[in-house]
N, C-alpha and C positions, 0 to 999 in steps of 0.2 A: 554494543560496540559503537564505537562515535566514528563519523566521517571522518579523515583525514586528504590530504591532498596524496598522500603515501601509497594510498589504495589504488589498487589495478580499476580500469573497466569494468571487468568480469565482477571483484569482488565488492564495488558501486553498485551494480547491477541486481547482482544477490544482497545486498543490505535493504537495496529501496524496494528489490519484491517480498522481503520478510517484512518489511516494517507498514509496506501497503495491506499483504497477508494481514497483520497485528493491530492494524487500524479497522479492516474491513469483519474483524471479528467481536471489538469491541463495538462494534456496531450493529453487532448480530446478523451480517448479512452473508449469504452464502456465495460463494463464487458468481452462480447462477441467475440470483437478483440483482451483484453488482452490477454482471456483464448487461442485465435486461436494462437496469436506469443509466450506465453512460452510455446504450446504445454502441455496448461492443459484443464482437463474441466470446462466448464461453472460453476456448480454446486462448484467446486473445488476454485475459483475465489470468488463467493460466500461467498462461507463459511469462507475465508480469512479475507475478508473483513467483515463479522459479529463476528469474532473474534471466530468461533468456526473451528478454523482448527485443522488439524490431531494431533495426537500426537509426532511425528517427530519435532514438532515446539513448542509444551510445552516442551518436552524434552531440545530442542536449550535453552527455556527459563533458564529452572531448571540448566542446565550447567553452562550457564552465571551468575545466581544467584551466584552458590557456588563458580564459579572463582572472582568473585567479578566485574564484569563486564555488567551489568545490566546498570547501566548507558549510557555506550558506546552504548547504542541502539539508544540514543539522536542520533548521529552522523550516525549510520548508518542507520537509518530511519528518515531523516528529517521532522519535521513540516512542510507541505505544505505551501507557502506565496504567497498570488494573488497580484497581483500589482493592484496602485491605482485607475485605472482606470476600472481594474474589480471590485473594490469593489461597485466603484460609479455606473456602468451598474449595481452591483447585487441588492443597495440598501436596503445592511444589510442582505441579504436570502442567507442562506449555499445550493451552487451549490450540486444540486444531480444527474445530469442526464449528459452523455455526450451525445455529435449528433452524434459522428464517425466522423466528417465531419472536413477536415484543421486541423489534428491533426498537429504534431509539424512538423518541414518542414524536417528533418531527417527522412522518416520511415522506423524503421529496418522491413527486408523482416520475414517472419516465421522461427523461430527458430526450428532445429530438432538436436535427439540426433545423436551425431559424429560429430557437424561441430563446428568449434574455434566459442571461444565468441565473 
């Protein structure tokens, strides 16, 4: 599903925690590592991804909306895209779980506050 300006809050909200979900999976990382390297909670991670985050991020929304920039979330929230050969291992079934295991061969160390990005 593509952004539009059309789209409620709620259903912003729920795109960019599936699509955070769908990023955070092809990267093999479990809810639980994510929340360890941005230095959030679990719960927090969560609720991202169920699309019921804080209001700091419906605000983000509501901005975007009146700048006229709601679109531009296409680009900074990519559509996740599995390549062919995951799709044939998954056999049509939307991946929901990661292992933790041989996540991407880069792994950034835990982030904390005060250190460059």
């Amino acid at each position: 599903m593509m952004i539009d300006f059309k789209m409620t809050d709620q259903a912003l909200l729920r795109l960019i925690g599936e699509r955070l979900a769908g990023l955070r999976l092809a990267r093999n990382l479990t809810q639980q590592q994510l929340a360890e390297q941005a230095g959030l909670g679990l719960r927090t991670v969560q609720r991202l991804e169920l699309g019921e985050a804080a209001t700091q991020l419906s605000g983000f929304i509501r901005v975007c909306r009146v700048l006229g920039l709601v679109e531009n979330l296409e680009m900074f929230i990519p559509q996740p895209t599995v390549s062919p050969m995951a799709q044939l291992k998954q056999a049509g079934r939307k991946r929901q779980r990661a292992t933790g295991k041989n996540a991407a061969t880069a792994k950034p160390g835990k982030w904390t506050w005060g250190e460059p990005a």
